[in-house]
C-alpha angles and dihedrals in degrees: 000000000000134000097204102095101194083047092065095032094058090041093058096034087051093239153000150219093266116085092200100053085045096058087043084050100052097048087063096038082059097049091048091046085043095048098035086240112154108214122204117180117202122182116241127175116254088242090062101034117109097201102062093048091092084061108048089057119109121211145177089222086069095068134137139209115248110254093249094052078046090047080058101052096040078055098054104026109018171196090008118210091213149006104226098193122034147090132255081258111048105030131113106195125068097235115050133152123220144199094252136020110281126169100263095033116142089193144351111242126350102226083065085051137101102236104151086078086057114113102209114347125191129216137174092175127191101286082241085050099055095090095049099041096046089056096042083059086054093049101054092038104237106191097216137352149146140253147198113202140168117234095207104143124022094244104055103179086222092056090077087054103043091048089053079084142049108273144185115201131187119185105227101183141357134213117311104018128127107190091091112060147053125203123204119235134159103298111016149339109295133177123258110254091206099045128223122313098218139036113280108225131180115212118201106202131199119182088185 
């Protein structure tokens, strides 16, 4: 089932006028002759179409620093090789991975990716995702990096892992404020009229 109407008419007429959509084409029609799939495309509108419905959920998960909270931690701790977290909507940096395949991806999940060979990444992880991500770093003995976490208890179970190493660490905004992060809506990025609920920290970590 797809929702885009000249995609299924130039699969089942064998081509189009677009280059780019026949190459596209063709690699699929490969991998169907390659694997003995028989592929049938039938046009269904966006509204009832599953599949999109991953991508038309907004989430808070999904933030992004303001670009002068971004401008402070480029000063201190940059400039950064890659964002290892992040979408196409809401990175940085130039390189990011992210966690599916989008059009200007360097890379699908970091925990897949070589990141040991990075010079200076960047992260600003899910705040459930701090733990596994900051041990995930140590494992794969990243020399160097920086990143955005939330100081929400006092007993962080990251904290443990990110003071086994040197650190620098900047506060870049406290409770309340809402000059630090973007939110993503329907439409754009906007501020959060009611500001953050904990204390935003970057952490520079050297594991040399």
């Amino acid at each position: 089932m797809v929702d885009n109407q000249p995609v299924v008419q130039s699969w089942n007429n064998g081509g189009c006028k677009s280059l780019e959509l026949n190459d596209i084409l063709k690699s699929f029609f490969m991998v169907c002759l390659e694997k003995n799939i028989d592929l049938s495309l039938s046009r269904i509108s966006t509204t009832n179409n599953p599949a999109d419905m991953p991508s038309r959920r907004l989430s808070n998960m999904d933030a992004m620093l303001q670009s002068g909270i971004w401008a402070i931690i480029e000063h201190h701790f940059g400039p950064h090789s890659v964002d290892l977290m992040s979408l196409d909507s809401n990175s940085l940096v130039d390189r990011h991975f992210t966690p599916s395949p989008l059009p200007k991806s360097s890379g699908v999940d970091v925990f897949s990716q070589k990141i040991e060979t990075e010079a200076n990444p960047y992260v600003f992880p899910p705040f459930c995702m701090v733990l596994p991500v900051t041990r995930y770093l140590v494992e794969r003995k990243v020399q160097r990096y920086t990143i955005v976490v939330a100081e929400r208890f006092s007993l962080d179970p990251w904290w443990p892992v990110l003071n086994t190493y040197p650190v620098s660490k900047i506060f870049l905004a406290g409770i309340c404020s809402n000059e630090a992060l973007l939110y993503p809506s329907k439409r754009e990025f906007i501020k959060d009229q009611y500001g953050l609920k904990f204390n935003l920290l970057a952490f520079r970590v050297s594991m040399s």
